[in-house]
NUMAR-995166 format. One line per 5 residues: number of its first residue (from 1); for each residue x, y, z of N, C-alpha, C. Coordinates in steps of 0.02 Angstrom, whole numbers, m for minus. Atoms other than C-alpha are relative to their C-alpha. Example, Ala and Ser with C-alpha at 12.3 -4.5 7.8 and 13.67 -1.06 7.14 Angstrom:
2
1) 45/m59/0/615/m225/390/45/60/0 | m42/m59/m3/684/m53/357/m39/55/37
# end
This chain:
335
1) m22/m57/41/1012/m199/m1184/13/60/44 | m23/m60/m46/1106/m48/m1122/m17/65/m32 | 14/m57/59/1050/130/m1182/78/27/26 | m69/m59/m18/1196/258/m1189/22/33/74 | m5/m34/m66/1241/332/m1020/17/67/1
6) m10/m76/m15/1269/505/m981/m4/24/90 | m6/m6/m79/1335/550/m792/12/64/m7 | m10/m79/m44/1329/713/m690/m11/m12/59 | m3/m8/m67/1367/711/m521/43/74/31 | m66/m54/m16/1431/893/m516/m30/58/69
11) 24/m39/m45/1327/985/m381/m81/m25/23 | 58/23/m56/1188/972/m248/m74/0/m50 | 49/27/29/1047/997/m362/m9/m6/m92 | m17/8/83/1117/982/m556/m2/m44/m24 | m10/69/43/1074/837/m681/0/6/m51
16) m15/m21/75/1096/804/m837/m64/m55/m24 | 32/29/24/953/744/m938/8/m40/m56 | m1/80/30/935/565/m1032/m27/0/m73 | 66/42/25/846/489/m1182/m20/44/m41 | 29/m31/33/713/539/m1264/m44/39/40
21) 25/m60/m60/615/695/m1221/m76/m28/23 | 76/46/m43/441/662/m1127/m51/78/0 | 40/m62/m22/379/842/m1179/m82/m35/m49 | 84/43/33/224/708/m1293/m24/m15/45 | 3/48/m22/207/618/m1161/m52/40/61
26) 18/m38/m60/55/653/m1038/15/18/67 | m19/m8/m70/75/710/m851/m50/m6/51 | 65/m9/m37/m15/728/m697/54/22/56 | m11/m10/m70/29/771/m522/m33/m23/38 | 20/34/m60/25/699/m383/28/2/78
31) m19/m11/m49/3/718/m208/50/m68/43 | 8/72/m33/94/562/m105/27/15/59 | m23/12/m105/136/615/76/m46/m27/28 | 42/68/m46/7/505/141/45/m53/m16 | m30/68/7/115/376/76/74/35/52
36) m57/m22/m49/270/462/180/m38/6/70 | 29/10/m75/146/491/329/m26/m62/30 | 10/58/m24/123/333/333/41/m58/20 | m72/14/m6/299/290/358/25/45/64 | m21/m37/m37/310/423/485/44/53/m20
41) m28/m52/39/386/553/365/m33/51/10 | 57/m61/m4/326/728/390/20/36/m82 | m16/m43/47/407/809/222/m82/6/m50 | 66/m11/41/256/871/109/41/m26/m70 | m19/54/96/307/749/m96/m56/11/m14
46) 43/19/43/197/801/m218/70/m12/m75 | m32/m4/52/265/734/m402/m27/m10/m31 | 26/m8/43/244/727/m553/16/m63/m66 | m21/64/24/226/568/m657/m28/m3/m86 | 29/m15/92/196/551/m866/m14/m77/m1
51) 37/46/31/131/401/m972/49/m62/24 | m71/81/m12/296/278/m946/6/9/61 | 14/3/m73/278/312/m750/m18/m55/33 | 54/75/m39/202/162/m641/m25/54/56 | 74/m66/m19/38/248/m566/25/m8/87
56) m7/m12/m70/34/296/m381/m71/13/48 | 63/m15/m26/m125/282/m278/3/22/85 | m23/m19/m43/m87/388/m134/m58/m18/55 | 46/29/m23/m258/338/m76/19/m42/73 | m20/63/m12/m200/186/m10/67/m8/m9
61) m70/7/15/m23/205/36/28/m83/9 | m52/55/m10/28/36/113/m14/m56/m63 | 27/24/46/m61/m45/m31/54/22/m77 | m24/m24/37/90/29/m128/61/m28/11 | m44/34/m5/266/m64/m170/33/40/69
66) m54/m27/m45/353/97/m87/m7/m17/68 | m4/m6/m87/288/96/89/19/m66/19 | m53/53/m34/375/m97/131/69/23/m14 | m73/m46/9/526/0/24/13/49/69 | 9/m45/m64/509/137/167/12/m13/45
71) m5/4/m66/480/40/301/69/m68/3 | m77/43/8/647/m82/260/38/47/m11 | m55/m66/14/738/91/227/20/10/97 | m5/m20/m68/690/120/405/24/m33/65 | m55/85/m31/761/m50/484/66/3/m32
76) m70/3/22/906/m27/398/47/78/30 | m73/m66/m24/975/148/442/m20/2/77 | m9/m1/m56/927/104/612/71/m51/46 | m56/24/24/1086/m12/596/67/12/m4 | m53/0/46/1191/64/488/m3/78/m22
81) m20/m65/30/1247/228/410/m10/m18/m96 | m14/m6/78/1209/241/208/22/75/m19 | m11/m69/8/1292/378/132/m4/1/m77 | 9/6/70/1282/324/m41/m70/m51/9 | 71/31/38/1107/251/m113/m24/m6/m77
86) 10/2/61/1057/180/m275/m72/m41/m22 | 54/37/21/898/125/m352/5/m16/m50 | 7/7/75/869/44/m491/m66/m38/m25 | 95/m7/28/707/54/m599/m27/41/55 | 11/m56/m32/670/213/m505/m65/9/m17
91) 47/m24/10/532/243/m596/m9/106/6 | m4/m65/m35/466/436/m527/45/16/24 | m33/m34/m43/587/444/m410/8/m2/89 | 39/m1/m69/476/417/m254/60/m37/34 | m38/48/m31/611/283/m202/29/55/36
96) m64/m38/3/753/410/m219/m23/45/72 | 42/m36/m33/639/535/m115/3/m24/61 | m12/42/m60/624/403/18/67/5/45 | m73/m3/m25/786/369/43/28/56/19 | m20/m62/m20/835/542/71/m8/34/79
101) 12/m8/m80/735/565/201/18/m46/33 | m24/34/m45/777/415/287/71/m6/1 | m91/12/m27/968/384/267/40/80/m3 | m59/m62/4/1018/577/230/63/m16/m30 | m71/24/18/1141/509/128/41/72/m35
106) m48/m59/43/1288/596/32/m16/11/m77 | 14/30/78/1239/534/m138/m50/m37/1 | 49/33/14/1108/479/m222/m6/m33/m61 | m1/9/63/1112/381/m392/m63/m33/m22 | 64/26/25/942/330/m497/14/m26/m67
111) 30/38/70/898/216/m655/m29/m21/13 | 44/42/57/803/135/m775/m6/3/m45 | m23/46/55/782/52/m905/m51/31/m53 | 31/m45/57/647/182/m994/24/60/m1 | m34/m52/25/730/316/m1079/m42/71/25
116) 21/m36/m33/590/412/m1028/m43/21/70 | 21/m22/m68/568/417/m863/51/19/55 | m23/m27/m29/710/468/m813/5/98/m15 | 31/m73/34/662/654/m882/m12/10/76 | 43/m9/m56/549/634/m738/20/3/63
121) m62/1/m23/660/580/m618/45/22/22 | m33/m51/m6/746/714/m619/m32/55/18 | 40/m59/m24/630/833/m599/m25/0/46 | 22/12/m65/541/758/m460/54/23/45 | m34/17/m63/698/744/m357/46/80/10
126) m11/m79/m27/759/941/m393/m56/40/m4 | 37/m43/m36/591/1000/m355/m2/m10/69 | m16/4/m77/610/898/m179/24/48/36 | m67/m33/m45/785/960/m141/m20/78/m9 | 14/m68/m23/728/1122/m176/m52/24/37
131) 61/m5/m42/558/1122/m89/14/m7/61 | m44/39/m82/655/1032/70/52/24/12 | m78/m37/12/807/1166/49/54/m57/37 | m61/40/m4/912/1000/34/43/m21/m32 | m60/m1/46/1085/959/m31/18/m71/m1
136) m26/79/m12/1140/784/m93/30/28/m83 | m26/19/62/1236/734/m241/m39/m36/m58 | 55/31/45/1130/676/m373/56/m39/m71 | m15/5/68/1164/562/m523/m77/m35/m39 | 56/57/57/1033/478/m658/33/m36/m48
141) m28/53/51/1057/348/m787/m51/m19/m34 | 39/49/30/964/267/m905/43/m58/m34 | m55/95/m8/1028/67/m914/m50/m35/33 | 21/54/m18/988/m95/m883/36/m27/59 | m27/17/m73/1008/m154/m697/53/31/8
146) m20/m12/m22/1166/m116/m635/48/31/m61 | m65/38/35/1263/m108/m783/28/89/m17 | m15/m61/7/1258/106/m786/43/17/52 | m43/m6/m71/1339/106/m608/86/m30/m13 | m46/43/23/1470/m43/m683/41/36/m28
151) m25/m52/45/1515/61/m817/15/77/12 | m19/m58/0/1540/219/m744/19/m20/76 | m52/2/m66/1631/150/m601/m18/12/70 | 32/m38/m58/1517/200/m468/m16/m57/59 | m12/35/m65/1512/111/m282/m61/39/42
156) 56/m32/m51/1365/140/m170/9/m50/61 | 23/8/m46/1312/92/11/m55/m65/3 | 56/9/m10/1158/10/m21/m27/18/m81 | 19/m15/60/1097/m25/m194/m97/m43/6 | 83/13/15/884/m37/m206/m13/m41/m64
161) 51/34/44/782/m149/m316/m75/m20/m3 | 75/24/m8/606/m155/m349/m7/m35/m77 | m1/12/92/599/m251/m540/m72/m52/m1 | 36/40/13/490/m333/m631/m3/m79/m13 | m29/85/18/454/m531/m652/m14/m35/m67
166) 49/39/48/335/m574/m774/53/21/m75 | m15/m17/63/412/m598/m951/m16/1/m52 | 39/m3/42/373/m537/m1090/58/44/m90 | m42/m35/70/436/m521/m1287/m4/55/m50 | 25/m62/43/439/m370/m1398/m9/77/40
171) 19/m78/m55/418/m224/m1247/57/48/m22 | m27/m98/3/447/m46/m1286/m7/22/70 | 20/m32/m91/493/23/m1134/m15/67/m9 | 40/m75/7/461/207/m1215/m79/3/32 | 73/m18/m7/268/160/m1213/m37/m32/74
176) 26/38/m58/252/26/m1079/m27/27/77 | 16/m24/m59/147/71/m931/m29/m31/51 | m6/41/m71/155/m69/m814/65/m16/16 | m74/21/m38/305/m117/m702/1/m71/25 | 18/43/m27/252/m286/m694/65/m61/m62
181) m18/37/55/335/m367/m855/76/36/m9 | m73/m15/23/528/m384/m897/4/m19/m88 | m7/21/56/601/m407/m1076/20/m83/27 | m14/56/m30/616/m602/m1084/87/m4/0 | m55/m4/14/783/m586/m1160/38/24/78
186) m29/m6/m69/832/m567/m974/11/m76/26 | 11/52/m19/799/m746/m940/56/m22/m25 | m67/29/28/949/m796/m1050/73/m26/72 | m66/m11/m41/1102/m874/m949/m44/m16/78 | 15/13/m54/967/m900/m796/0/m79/34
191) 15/77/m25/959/m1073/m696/m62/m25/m5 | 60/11/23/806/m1159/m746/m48/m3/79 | 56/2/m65/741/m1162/m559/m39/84/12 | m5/m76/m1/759/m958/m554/m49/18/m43 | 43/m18/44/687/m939/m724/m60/m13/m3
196) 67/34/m4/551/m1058/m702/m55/23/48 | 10/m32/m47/501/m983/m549/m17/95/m18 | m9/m67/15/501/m793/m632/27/52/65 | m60/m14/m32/662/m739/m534/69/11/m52 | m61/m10/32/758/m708/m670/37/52/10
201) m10/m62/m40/758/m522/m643/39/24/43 | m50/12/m50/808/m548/m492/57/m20/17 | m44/33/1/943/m663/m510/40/19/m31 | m44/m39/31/1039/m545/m644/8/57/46 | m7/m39/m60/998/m411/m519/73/m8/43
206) m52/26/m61/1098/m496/m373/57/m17/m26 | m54/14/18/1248/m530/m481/40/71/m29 | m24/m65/8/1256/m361/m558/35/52/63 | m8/m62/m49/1253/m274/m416/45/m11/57 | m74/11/m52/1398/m352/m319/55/25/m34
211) m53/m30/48/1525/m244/m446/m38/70/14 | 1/m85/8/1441/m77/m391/m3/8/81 | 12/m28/m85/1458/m97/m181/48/6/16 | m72/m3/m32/1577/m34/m70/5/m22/45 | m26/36/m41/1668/m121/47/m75/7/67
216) 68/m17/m47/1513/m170/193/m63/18/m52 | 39/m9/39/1401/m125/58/m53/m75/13 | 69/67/19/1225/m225/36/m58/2/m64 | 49/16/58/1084/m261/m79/m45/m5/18 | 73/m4/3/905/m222/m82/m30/m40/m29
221) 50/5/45/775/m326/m162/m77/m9/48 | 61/6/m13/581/m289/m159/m66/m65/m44 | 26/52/26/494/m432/m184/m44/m44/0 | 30/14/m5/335/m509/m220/21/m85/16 | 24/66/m6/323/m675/m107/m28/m28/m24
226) 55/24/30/232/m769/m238/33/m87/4 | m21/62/0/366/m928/m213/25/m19/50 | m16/21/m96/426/m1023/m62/83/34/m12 | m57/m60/m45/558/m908/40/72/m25/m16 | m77/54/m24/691/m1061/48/33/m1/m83
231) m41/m8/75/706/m1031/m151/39/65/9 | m36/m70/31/744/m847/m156/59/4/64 | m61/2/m41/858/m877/m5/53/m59/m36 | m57/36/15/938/m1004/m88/23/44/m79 | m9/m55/57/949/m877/m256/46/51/13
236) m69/m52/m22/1044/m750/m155/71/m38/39 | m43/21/m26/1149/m884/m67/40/1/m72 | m39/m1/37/1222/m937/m247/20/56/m40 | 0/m64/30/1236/m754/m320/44/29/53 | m41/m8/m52/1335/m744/m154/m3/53/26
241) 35/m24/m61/1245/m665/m14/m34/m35/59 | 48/24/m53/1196/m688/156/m68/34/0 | 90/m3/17/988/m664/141/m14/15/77 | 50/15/m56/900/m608/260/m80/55/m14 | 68/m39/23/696/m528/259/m6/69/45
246) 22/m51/m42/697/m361/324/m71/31/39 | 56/m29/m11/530/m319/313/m44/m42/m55 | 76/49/36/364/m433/257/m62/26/15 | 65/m33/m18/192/m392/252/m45/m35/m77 | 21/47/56/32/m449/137/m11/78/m23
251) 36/m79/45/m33/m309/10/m41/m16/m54 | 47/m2/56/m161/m284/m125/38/m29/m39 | m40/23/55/m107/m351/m285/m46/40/m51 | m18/m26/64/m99/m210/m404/m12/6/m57 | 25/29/73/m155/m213/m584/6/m71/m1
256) 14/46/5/m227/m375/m545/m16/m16/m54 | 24/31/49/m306/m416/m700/69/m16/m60 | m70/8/28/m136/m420/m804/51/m42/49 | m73/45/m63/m8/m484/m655/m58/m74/3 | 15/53/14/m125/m616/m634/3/m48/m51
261) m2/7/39/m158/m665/m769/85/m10/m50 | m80/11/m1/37/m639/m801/24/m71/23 | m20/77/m36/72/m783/m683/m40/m34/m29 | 41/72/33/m56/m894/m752/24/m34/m41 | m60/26/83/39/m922/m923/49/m35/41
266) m74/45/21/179/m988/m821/m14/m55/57 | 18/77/m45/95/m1104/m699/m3/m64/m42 | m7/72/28/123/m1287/m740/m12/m62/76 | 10/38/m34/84/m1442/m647/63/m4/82 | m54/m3/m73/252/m1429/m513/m5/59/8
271) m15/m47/m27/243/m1238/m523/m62/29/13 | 44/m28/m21/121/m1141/m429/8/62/32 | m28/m61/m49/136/m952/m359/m52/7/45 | 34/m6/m78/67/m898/m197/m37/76/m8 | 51/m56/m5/m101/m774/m193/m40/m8/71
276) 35/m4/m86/m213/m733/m39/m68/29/m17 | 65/m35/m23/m387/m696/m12/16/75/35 | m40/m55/m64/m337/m503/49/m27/9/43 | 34/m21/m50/m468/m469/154/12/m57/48 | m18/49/m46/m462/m632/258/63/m20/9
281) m20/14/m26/m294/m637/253/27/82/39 | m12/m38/m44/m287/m462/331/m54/m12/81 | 28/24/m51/m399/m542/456/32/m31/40 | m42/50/m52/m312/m665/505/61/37/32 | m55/m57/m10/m161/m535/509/6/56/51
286) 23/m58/m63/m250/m430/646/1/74/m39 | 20/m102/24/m285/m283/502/67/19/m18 | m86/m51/30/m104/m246/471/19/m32/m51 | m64/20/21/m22/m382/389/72/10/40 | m71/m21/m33/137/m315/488/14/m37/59
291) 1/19/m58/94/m402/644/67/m62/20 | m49/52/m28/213/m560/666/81/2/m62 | m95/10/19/406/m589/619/m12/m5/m98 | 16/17/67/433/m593/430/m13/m47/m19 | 31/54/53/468/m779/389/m61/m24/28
296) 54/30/m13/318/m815/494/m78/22/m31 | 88/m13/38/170/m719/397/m3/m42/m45 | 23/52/70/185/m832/235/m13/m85/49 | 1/45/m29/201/m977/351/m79/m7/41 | 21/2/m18/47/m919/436/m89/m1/m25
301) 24/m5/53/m77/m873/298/m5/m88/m35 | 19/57/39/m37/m1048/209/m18/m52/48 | m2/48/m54/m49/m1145/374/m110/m2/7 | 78/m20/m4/m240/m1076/378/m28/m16/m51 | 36/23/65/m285/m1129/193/m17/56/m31
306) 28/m46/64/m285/m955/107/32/21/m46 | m24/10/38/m165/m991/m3/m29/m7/m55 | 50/29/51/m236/m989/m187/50/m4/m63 | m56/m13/73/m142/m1021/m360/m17/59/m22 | m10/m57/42/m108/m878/m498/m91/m14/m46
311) 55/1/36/m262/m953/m606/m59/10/34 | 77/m3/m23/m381/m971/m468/m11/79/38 | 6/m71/m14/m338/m812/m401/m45/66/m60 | 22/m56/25/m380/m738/m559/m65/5/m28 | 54/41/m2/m538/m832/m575/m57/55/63
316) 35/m61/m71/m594/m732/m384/10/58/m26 | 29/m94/16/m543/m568/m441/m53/4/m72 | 89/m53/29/m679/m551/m581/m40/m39/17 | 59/3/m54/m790/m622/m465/m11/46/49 | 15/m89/m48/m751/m441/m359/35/m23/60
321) m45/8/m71/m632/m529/m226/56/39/m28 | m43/m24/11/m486/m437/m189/62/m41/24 | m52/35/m5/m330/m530/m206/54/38/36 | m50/m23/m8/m163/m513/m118/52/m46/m14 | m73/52/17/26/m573/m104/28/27/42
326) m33/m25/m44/155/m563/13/61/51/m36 | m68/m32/32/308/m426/m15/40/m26/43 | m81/1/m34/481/m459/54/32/24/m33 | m53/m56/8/608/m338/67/57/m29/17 | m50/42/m28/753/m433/76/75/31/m27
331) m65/m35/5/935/m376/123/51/m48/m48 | m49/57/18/1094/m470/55/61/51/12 | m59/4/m4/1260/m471/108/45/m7/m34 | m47/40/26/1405/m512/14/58/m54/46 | m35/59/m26/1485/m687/69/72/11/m18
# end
């Protein structure tokens, strides 16, 4: 489902606001330049996030989707020039934020798919530019994947994805306040290996978003390693992209008790997703996770036996273990 669109791209820090309003809706503030200093960012980001937000524990930055987003922002414009950038399911903003500082682009475009969070969204990213006396082009959207960019004709550099997998029927995205669960009605039209796998997401993703790049243009996705590598490379091969992993690493897993539990429902006797003991496998990892080549951490982790399914994983965490999963940040080409 597509909500209405509404574009403004008319000056450095002017947007036009979305949706429904978010003045019910609680707030908070939040500091997160530890999560940028931990990227090697010096800019001071505090923002400001309401009820339809996905939470931010600045605490514990790498323990957070953005900082592998960040640090694959940062492998990439060492590369390449982006001058256009697009996220989609922005959430806050933090992405958008990111990107700024790292590619300095010309433009910046944001969605998602809750009406109200892009309110937010907006506000975050012209208190930045004005806090950071910086100038970019701004647009927002509220839409489903790509299809606000599609429809309003728009061509980026480098289009971002962080989405959700788990599916689920009946979601209000007004109230919803996890980023873990898609409408299923996404699954429609998917290949039963993709779907089965909870890659659907993904797999509409990577098709959308080859109708909003420009020439050299690529494709972002952030993505929980929970299935073997040689699928989601073969997912972007037929969606037609060359694949490759920018950036891997293991991390906490997040509103465990739900995401687990999420995956559990869809395990079946051939399908199984991939969890980790976190602590031992940041052991084995030498404390970072970051340490060896991308496809070799999942390779290295299951080679050791700390591989665990979705059920038994969720079995250890309320026993007080702390679970993880691998992310991959993976580029794509167009073939």
């Amino acid at each position: 489902m597509a909500y209405p669109i509404i574009v403004s791209l008319p000056s450095p820090t002017v947007v036009t606001r979305h949706g429904l309003s978010n003045k019910s809706l609680g707030t908070r503030q939040v500091d997160v330049s530890p999560l940028f200093r931990s990227c090697g960012l010096k800019s001071n980001v505090t923002v400001e996030l309401n009820d339809s937000t996905y939470d931010v524990n600045p605490r514990e930055p790498k323990n957070n989707w953005l900082y592998p987003a960040f640090k694959a922002f940062q492998i990439i414009a060492q590369r390449r020039k982006v001058n256009s950038f697009a996220s989609v399911g922005t959430g806050p903003a933090i992405d958008g934020i990111g990107a700024i500082e790292i590619f300095q682009p010309n433009e910046v475009i944001l969605t998602d798919v809750n009406p109200n969070v892009i309110p937010k969204a907006d506000e975050n990213i012209n208190n930045y530019l004005s806090n950071n006396h910086r100038s970019v082009r701004y647009g927002s959207f509220t839409g489903n994947l790509c299809d606000p960019l599609i429809q309003s004709r728009l061509m980026v550099d480098l289009a971002y994805g962080n989405l959700p997998n788990i599916p689920e029927s009946g979601i209000d995205f007004r109230t919803m306040d996890s980023s873990s669960f898609a409408h299923s009605s996404l699954s429609t039209g998917v290949p039963d290996i993709y779907r089965d796998h909870l890659l659907s997401t993904q797999y509409k993703y990577l098709l959308s978003a080859k109708n909003c790049l420009n020439p050299k243009g690529e494709v972002l996705v952030n993505l929980g390693g929970r299935v073997p590598n040689e699928l989601v490379e073969g997912m972007f091969m037929e969606c037609g992209y060359f694949p490759k992993i920018t950036f891997s690493m293991l991390k906490l897993q997040t509103e465990a008790d739900i995401v687990l539990d999420g995956y559990s429902k869809y395990e079946t006797r051939d399908i199984k997703f991939d969890f980790y003991l976190f602590d031992e496998g940041l052991r084995l990892l030498s404390g970072t996770g970051e340490d060896l080549p991308p496809k070799l951490i999942k390779d290295e982790l299951n080679n050791c036996g700390l591989r665990i399914n979705a059920k038994d994983a969720l079995s250890l965490h309320r026993r007080g273990n702390r679970i993880g999963h691998i992310v991959n940040v993976i580029s794509g080409i167009p073939s």
